[in-house]
C-alpha positions in Angstrom: -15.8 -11.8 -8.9 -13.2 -9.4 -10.3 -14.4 -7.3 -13.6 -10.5 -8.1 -14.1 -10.8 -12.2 -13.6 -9.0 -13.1 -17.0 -8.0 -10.7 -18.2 -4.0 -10.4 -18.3 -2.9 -7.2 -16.8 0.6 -5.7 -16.8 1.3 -2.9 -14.0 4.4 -1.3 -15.0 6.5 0.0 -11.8 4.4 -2.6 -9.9 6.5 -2.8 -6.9 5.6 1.6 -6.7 3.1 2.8 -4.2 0.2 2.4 -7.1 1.6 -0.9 -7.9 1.3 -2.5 -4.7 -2.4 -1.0 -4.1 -3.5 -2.3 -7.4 -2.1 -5.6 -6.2 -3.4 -5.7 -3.1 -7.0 -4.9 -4.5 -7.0 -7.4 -7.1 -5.7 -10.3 -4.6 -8.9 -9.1 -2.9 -11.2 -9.7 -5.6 -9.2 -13.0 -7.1 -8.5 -14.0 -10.1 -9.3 -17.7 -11.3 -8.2 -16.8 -14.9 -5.7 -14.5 -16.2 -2.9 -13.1 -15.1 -1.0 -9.5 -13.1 2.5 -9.0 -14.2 4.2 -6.9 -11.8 7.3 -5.2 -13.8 9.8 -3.0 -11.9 13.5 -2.5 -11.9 13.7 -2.8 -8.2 14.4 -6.6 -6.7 14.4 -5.7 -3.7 10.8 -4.4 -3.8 9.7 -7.6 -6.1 10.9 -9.8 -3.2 9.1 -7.9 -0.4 6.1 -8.2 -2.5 6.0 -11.8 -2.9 6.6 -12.2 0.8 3.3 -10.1 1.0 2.0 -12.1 -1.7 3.0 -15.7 -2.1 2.5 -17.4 -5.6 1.2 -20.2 -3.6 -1.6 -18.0 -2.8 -1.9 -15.8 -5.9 -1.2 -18.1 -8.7 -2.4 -14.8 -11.1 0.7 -12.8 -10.1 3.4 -13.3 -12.1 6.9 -11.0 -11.5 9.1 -9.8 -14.0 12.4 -7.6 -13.5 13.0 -5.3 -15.9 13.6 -1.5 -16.8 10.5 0.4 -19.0 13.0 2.7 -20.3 14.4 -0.9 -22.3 10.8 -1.1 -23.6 10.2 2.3 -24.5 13.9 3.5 -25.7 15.3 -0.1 -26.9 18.5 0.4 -24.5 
């Protein structure tokens, strides 16, 4: 099991080249508890990655749209 499993992890630019390996190491592993958010600003990206990874799958993953420049600068 995962040293991650539940644990709630957020991978900001998640649909990025690091994103996507992080992903794709932790749907190895599996998570029965707790949770991945994947943020990013880039749909398009979110959408191929939940073709690659479907929720029905990898319940852990959850997707959220969004730019870290509203988090850090409040714009």
């Amino acid at each position: 099991m995962s040293v991650f499993n539940g644990k709630n992890i957020a991978i900001l630019g998640g649909s990025g080249t690091l994103g996507k390996a992080l992903v794709r190491e932790l749907a190895k592993e599996g998570m029965d508890r707790g949770k991945v958010v994947i943020y990013s600003r880039d749909e398009i990206k979110q959408l191929e990655m939940i073709d690659d990874f479907p929720l029905s799958k990898f319940p852990f993953l959850e997707f959220k749209l969004g730019d870290v420049r509203e988090i850090v600068y409040g714009t």
